[in-house]
N, C-alpha and C positions, 0 to 999 in steps of 0.2 A: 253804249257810246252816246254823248250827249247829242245832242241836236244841233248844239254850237258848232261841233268839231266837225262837224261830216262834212265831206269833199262830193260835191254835187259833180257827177261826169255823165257825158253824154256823146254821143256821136256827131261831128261834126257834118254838117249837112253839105258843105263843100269837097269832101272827099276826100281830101287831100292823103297824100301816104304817107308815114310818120319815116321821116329819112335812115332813122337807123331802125326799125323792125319791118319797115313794110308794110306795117299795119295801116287801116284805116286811123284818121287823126279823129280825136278824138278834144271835146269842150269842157275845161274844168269851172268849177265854181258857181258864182254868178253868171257867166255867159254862157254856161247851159243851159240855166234859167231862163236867160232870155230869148235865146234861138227856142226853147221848147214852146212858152208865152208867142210868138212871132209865128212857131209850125201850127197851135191851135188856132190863131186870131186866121188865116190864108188858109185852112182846111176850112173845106164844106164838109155839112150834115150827107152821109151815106158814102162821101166820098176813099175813105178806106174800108178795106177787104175785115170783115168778121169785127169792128168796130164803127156800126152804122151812126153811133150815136157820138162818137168824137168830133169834133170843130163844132162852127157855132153856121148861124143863119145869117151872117152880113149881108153877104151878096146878095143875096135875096131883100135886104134894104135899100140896096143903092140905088135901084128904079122909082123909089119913092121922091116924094118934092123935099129939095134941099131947105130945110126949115129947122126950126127949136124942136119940135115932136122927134124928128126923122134920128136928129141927134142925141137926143136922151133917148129912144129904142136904141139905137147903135151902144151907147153908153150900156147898157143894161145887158143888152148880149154880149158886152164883154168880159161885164161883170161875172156875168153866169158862169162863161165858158170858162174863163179862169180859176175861178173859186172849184168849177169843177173835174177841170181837169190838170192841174197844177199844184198840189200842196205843198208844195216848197216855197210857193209865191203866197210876201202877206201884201195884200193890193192896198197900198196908200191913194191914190187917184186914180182918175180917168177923165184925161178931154177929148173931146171931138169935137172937133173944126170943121165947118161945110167951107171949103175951096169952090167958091161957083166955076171962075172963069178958067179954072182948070178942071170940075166936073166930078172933084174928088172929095175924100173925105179922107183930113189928116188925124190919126188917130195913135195918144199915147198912152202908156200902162207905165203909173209912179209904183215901185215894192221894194218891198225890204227879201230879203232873203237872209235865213238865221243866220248862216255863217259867215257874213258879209256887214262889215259897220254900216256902211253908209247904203240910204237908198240907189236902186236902180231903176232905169228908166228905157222903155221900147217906145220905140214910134216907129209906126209905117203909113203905107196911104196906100185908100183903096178907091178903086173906079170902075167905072162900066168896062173897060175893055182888059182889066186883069189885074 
């Protein structure tokens, strides 16, 4: 099967029950992609059972001074973490924006996903209090 064709699926982190089997609902395509990108970027290091080395080291930046240095670390742990745990995702960008007078840091992932024409794009924000 080519690499074009494949139908990316994944478990929907919402829960939801799929109305006519009961099942857990589950994320096709591109937006599995992105919810999985979204699950590594908000997991911490040691944070899952028997996969200590899954998620990345954010958090542990965001105590640092809101500056250009603090943002290109951030930039680069993202980079990692995606390239590393993600092969599905081909990483076109990555910004980060220091939010002072909100305390945060808005943070987006630009990829392409093969079976998907057009780029896709995550942003979330992260901050001292979660």
């Amino acid at each position: 099967m080519s690499i074009e064709n494949r139908t990316y699926k994944d478990m929907a982190y919402s829960l939801f029950a799929n109305p006519m089997s009961g099942d857990v609902g589950k994320k096709t395509g591109a937006s599995a992609v992105k919810g999985a990108i979204y699950s590594i970027l908000k997991t911490n290091f040691n944070e899952r059972l028997f996969a200590p080395e899954f998620g990345t080291g954010i958090r542990a930046l965001l105590f640092e001074q809101m500056n250009p240095i603090t943002e290109e670390r951030l930039k680069k742990e993202v980079e990692s973490a995606v390239a590393r745990h993600e092969p599905r995702a081909e990483v076109l960008g990555i910004t980060v924006k220091a939010q002072e007078e909100q305390n945060r840091y808005e943070i987006s992932v630009v990829f392409n996903v093969a079976s998907v024409a057009e780029p896709q794009k995550v942003t979330t924000y992260f901050d001292v209090l979660g």
